[in-house]
C-alpha positions as CSV (number, residue, x, y, z in Angstrom):
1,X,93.5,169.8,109.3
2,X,94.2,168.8,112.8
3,X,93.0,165.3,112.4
4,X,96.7,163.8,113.2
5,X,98.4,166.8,112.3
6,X,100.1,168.6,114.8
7,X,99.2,172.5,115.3
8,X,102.2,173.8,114.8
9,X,102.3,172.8,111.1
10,X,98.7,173.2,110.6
11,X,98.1,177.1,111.7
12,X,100.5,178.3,108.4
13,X,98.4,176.2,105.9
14,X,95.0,177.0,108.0
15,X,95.7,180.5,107.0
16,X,96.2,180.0,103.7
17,X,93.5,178.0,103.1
18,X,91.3,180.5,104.6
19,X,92.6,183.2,102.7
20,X,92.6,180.9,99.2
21,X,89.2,179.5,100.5
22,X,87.1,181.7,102.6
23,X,83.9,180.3,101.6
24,X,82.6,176.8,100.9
25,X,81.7,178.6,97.2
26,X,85.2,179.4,96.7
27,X,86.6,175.7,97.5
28,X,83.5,174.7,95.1
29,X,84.8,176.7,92.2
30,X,88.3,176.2,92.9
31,X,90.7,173.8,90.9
32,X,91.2,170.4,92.2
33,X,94.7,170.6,91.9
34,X,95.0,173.9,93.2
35,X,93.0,172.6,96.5
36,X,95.3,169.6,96.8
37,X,98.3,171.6,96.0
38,X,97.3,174.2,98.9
39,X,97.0,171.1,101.5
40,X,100.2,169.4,100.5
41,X,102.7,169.1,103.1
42,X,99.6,168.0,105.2
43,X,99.5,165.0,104.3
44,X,96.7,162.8,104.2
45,X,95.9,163.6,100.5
46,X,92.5,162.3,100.2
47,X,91.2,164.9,102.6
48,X,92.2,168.1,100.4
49,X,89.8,166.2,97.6
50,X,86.7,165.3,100.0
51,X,86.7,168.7,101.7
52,X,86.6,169.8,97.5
53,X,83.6,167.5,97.3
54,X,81.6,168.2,100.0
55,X,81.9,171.9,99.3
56,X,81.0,171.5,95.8
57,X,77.4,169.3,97.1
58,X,76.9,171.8,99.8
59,X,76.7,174.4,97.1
60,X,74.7,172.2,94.8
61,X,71.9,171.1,97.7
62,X,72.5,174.0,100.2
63,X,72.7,176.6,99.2
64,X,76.7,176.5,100.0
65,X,75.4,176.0,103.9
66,X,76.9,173.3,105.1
67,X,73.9,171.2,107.1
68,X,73.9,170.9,110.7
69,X,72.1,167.7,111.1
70,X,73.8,164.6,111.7
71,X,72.0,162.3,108.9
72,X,72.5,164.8,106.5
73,X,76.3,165.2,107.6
74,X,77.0,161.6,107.4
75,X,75.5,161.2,103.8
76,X,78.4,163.2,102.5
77,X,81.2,161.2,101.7
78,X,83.9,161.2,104.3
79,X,82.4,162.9,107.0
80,X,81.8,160.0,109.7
81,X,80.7,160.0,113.2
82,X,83.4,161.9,114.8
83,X,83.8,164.0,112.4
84,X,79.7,165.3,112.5
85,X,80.0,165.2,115.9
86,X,83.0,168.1,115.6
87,X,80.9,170.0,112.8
88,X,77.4,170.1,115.0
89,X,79.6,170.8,118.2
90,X,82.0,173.3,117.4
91,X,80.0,175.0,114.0
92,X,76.9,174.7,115.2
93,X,76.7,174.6,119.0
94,X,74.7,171.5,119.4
95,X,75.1,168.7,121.7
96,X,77.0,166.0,119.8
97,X,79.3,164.1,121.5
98,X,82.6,163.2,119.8
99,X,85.2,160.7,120.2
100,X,88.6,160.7,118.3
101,X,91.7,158.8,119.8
102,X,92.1,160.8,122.9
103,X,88.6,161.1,124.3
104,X,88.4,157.4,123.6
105,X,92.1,157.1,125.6
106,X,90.8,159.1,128.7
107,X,87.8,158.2,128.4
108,X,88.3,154.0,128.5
109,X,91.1,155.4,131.2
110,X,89.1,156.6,133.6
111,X,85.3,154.7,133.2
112,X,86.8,151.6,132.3
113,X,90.2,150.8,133.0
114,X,90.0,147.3,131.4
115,X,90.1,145.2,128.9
116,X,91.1,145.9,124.9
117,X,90.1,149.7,123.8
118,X,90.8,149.2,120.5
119,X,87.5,146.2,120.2
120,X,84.6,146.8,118.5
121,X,82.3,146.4,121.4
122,X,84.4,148.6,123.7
123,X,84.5,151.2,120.6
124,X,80.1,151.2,120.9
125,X,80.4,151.4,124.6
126,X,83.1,154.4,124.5
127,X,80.6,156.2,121.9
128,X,77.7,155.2,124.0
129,X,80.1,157.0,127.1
130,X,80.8,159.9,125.2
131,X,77.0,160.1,124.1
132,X,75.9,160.3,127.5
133,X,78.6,162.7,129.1
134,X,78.2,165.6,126.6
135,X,76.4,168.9,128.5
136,X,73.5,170.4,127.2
137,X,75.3,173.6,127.2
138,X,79.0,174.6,126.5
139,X,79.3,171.5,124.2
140,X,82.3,173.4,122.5
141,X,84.2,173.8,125.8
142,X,83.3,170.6,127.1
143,X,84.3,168.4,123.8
144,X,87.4,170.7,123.0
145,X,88.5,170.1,126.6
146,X,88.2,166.7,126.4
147,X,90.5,166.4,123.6
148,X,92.7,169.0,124.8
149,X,93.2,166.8,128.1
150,X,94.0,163.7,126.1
151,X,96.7,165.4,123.9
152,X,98.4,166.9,126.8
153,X,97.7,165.3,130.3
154,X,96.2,161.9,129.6
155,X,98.5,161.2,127.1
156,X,99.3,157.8,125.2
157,X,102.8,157.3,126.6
158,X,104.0,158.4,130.1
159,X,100.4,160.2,130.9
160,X,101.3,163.2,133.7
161,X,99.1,161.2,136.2
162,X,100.5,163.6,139.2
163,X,98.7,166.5,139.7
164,X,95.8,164.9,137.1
165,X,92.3,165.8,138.5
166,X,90.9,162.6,137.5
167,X,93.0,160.6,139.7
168,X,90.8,160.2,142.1
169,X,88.1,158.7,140.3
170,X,90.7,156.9,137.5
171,X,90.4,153.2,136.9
172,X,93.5,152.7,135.0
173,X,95.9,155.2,137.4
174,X,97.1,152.6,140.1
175,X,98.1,151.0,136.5
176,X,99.6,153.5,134.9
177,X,101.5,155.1,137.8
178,X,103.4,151.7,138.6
179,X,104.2,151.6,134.6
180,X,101.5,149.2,133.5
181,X,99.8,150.9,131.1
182,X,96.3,149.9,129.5
């Protein structure tokens, strides 16, 4: 729900759909309509139905467990890279790295500094960062922090580069602090 939706009209419909939903079996059984009715004024339309469709598979091939391994999380339709990377970090504990538009912003901000961070190749790279940063323990407060930073220090427009603790080590804050942003 928080996928570019801001919290403070997500947490009303998160409880909602907890209390309509409190189980991957009771999205499975539930009405289509019903599901996409409860997600509305979310937006973003096609999620309500995918989150419908991988609880209905869970409950078909697991049992209504929803896997924790990455291949398996992938094979289900609309879950992609990030997204099992959230699932096996924050559900599951395990070390997955993530990378959603603000780890990818501070991220290419401070490793990188250069160049277009919106490629292809600097996409790889920026996974292959994120990869390689992720702790073996804490992955939840690591990967939540990281995001957290983005949305609220290392922001898109007019980042709060004072009193930033990655100054020091930032390759894009001579850049952004003169208003030349990357």
């Amino acid at each position: 729900m928080l996928q570019q939706t801001q919290v403070d009209r997500v947490l009303p419909k998160y409880h909602e759909w907890l209390e309509r939903y409190p189980s991957l079996a009771a999205l499975a059984t539930a009405d289509e309509h019903d599901v996409t009715n409860t997600w509305r004024p979310l937006g973003y339309n096609i999620r309500p139905r995918r989150l419908h469709a991988i609880a209905r598979e869970s409950v078909e091939r697991y049992g209504g467990e929803l896997p924790s391994d990455q291949a398996t999380l992938l094979s289900f339709k609309g879950i992609g890279a990030y997204t099992a990377g959230a699932i096996r970090s924050f559900a599951f504990g395990q070390r997955a790295a993530i990378l959603d538009t603000n780890v990818a912003r501070v991220l290419f901000r401070v490793f990188i500094g250069r160049g277009d961070p919106k490629s292809h190749a600097m996409r790889k790279h920026l996974w292959a960062l994120s990869e390689t940063l992720v702790p073996h323990k804490q992955v939840f407060d690591f990967n939540q922090g990281l995001m957290d930073f983005g949305a609220t220090v290392c922001v898109a427009r007019k980042p709060k580069c004072i009193g930033c603790p990655m100054t020091r080590m930032c390759r894009s804050f001579p850049k952004l602090s003169s208003g030349r942003e990357s």
